[in-house]
C-alpha positions as CSV (number, residue, x, y, z in Angstrom):
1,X,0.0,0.0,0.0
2,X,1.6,3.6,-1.2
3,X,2.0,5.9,2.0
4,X,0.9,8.6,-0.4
5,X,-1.4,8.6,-4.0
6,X,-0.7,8.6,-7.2
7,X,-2.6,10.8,-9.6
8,X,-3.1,10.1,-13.2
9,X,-4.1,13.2,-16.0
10,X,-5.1,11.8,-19.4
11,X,-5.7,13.7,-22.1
12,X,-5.3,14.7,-26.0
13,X,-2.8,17.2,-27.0
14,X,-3.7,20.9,-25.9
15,X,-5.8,19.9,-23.3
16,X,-3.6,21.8,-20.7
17,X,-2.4,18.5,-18.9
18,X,1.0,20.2,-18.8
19,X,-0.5,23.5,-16.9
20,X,-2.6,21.6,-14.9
21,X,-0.2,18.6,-13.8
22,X,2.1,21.4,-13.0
23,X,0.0,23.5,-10.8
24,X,-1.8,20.4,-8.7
25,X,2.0,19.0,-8.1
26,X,2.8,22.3,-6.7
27,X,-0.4,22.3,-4.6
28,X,0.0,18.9,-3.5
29,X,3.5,19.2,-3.0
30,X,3.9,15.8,-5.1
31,X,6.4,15.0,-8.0
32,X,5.2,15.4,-11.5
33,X,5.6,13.0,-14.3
34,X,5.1,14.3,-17.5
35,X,5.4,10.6,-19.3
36,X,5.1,12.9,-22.9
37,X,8.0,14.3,-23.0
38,X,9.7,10.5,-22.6
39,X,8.4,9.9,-25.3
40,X,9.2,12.9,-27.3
41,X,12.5,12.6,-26.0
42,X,13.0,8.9,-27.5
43,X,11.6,10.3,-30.4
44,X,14.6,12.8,-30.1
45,X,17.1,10.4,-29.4
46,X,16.0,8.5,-32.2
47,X,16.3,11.3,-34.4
48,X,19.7,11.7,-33.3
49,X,20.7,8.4,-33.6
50,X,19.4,8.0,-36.9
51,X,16.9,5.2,-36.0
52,X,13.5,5.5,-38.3
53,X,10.4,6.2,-36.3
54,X,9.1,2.6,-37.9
55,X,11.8,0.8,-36.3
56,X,10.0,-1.2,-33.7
57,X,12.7,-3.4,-32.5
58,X,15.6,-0.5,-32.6
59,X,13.4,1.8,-31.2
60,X,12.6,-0.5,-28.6
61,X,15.9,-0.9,-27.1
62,X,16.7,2.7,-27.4
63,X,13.9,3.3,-24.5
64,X,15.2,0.7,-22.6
65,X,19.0,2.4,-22.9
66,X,17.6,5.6,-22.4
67,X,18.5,7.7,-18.8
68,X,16.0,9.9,-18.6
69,X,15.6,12.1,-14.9
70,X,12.6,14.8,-14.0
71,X,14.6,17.6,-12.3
72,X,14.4,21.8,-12.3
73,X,16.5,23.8,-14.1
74,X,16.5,27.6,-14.3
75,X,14.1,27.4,-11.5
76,X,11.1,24.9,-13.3
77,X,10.7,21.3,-13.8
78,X,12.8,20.0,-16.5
79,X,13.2,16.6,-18.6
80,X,17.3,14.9,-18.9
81,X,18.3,13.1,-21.5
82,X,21.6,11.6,-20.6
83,X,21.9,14.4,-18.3
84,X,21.5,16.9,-21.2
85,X,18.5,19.4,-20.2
86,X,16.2,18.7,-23.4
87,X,13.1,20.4,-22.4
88,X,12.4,22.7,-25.3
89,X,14.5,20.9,-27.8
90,X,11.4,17.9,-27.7
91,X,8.8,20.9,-27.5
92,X,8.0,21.2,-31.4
93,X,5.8,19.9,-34.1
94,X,8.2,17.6,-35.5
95,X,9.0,15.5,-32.2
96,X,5.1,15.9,-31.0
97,X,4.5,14.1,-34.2
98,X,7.6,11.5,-33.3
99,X,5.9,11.1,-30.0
100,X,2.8,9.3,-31.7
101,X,4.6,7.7,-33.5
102,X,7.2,5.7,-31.6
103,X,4.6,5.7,-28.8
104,X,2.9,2.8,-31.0
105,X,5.5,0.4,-30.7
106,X,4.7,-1.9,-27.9
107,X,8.5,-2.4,-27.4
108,X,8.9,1.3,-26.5
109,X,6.1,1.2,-24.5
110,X,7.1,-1.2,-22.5
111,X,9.8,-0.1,-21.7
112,X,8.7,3.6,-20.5
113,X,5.8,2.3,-18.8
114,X,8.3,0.0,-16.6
115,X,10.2,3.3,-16.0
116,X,6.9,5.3,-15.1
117,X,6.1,2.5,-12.8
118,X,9.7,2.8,-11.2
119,X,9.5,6.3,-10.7
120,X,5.7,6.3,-9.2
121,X,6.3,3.2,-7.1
122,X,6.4,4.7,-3.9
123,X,3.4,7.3,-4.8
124,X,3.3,11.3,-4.0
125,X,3.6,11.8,-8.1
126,X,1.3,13.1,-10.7
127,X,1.5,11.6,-14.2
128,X,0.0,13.0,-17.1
129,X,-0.2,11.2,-20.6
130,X,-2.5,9.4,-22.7
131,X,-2.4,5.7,-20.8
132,X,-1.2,7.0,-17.0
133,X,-4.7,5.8,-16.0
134,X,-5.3,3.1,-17.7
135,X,-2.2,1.5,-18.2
136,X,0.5,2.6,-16.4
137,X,-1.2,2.8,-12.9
138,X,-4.9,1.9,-13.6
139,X,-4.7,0.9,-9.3
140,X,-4.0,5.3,-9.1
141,X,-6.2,6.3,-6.6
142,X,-7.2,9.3,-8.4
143,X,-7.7,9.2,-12.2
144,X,-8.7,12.5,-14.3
145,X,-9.6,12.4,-18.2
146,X,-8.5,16.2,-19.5
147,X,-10.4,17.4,-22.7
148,X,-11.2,20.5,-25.0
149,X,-12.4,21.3,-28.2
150,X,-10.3,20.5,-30.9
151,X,-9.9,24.1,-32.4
152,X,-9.1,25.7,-28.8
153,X,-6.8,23.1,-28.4
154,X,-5.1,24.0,-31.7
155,X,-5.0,28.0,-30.5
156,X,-3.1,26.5,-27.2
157,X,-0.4,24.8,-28.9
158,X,-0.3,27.9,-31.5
159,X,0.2,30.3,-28.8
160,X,2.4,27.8,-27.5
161,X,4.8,27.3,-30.3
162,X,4.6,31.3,-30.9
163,X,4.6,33.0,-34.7
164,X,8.3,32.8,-34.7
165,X,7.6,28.6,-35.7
166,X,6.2,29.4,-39.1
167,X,2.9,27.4,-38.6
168,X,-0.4,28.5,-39.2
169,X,-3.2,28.3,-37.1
170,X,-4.4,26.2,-39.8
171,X,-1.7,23.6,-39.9
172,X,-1.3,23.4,-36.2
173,X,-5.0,22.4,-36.1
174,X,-4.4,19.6,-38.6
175,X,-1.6,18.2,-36.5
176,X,-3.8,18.0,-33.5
177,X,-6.1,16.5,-35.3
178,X,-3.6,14.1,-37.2
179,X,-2.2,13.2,-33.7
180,X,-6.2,12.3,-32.0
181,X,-6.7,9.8,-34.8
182,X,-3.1,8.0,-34.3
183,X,-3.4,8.0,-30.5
184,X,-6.6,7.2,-30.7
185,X,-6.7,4.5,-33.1
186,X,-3.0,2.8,-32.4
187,X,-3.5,-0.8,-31.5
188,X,-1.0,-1.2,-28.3
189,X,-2.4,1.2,-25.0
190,X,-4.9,3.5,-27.2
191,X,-5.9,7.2,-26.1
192,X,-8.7,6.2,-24.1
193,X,-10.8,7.6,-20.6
194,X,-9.6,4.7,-17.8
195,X,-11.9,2.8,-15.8
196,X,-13.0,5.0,-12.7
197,X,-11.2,8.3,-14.3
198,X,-13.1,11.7,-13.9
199,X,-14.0,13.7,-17.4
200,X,-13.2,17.5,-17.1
201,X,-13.8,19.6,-20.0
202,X,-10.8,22.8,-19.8
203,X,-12.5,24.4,-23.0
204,X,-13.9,27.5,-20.6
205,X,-12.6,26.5,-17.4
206,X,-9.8,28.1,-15.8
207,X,-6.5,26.4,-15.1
208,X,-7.4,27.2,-10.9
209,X,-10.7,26.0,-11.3
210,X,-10.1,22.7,-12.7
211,X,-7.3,21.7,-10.1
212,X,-9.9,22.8,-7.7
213,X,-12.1,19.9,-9.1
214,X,-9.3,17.8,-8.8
215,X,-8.0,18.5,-5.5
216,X,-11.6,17.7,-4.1
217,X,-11.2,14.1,-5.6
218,X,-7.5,13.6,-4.2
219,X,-6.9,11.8,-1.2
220,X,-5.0,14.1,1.5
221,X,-4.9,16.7,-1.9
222,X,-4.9,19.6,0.3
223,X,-1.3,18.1,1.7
């Protein structure tokens, strides 16, 4: 039995799981897991390595190689590759769209999952993903499902990225879209609500409002 819980945030992309996750850890006071960015960073480290993004078996291995540590830097939370601080290098289109992709490899999924599990054992963290709840830790004893409409998530990751990218509102909105049918559709651990998890719609809610929600679900969530 965990001495503390472990809370799960599921979601699609611009559902403000990374906002949210980061302001209920801080009201909690528990560790957050952001299990995205491992895979946008093996997506990375396959780009740098030049494995393909269809190499299941290659890809696979890399995960399981890969040292990957939550820590702050410059005074916020921060994702390590190899000890390399690589928290906006994996923050683009291109490795959001790697993400998906080598996400759908069971062998790199196992292999992160294992590492989520490692890193939650003990409980006091919040994970946020697209299978925290209903893979990785479907025992969590809080589970949230985050959603939006699709074209206000697109204007969060547009405002995200900023102008200086060079994508349009347009194109950003067919990524998100592109990325909801692969997550959603992929055959291993699918985008999916978990069993027990709480639906909270951010479209017009405000970031305090909806950890408010959250907090009155969480077991000892007011610390």
């Amino acid at each position: 039995m965990r001495a503390r819980p472990v809370i799960t945030i599921d979601g699609p992309s611009g559902a403000g799981k990374t906002t949210v996750s980061k302001r209920l850890a801080e009201r909690t006071g528990m560790v957050r897991l952001d299990t995205g960015a491992m895979y946008r960073a093996c997506a990375l480290a396959a780009r740098r390595a030049g494995i393909p993004w269809s190499d299941a078996r290659r890809l696979g291995e890399l995960a399981r190689e890969m040292v990957l540590s939550f820590r702050d830097a410059a005074g916020s939370p921060g994702i390590f590759l190899a000890g390399e601080d690589v928290t906006e290098a994996i923050r683009t289109p291109e490795m959001s769209l790697g993400a998906s992709e080598v996400s759908a490899h069971p062998p790199v999924r196992e292999a992160l999952v294992a590492k989520q599990r490692e890193m939650g054992r003990d409980g006091g963290v919040v994970l946020e993903g697209r299978d925290t709840g209903s893979v990785v830790f479907p025992d969590a004893e809080a589970k949230f499902f985050l959603d939006a409409a699709a074209a206000v998530r697109a204007l969060r990751r547009y405002r995200e990225l900023g102008t200086g990218k060079g994508q349009t509102f347009e194109q950003v909105l067919k990524d998100v879209l592109r990325r909801d049918v692969q997550d959603s559709t992929r055959d291993h651990s699918p985008l999916k609500m978990a069993e027990g998890a709480v639906y909270i719609d951010s479209t017009t809610r405000t970031v305090e409002e909806i950890v408010e929600i959250m907090l009155r679900r969480v077991p000892e969530g007011r610390g």
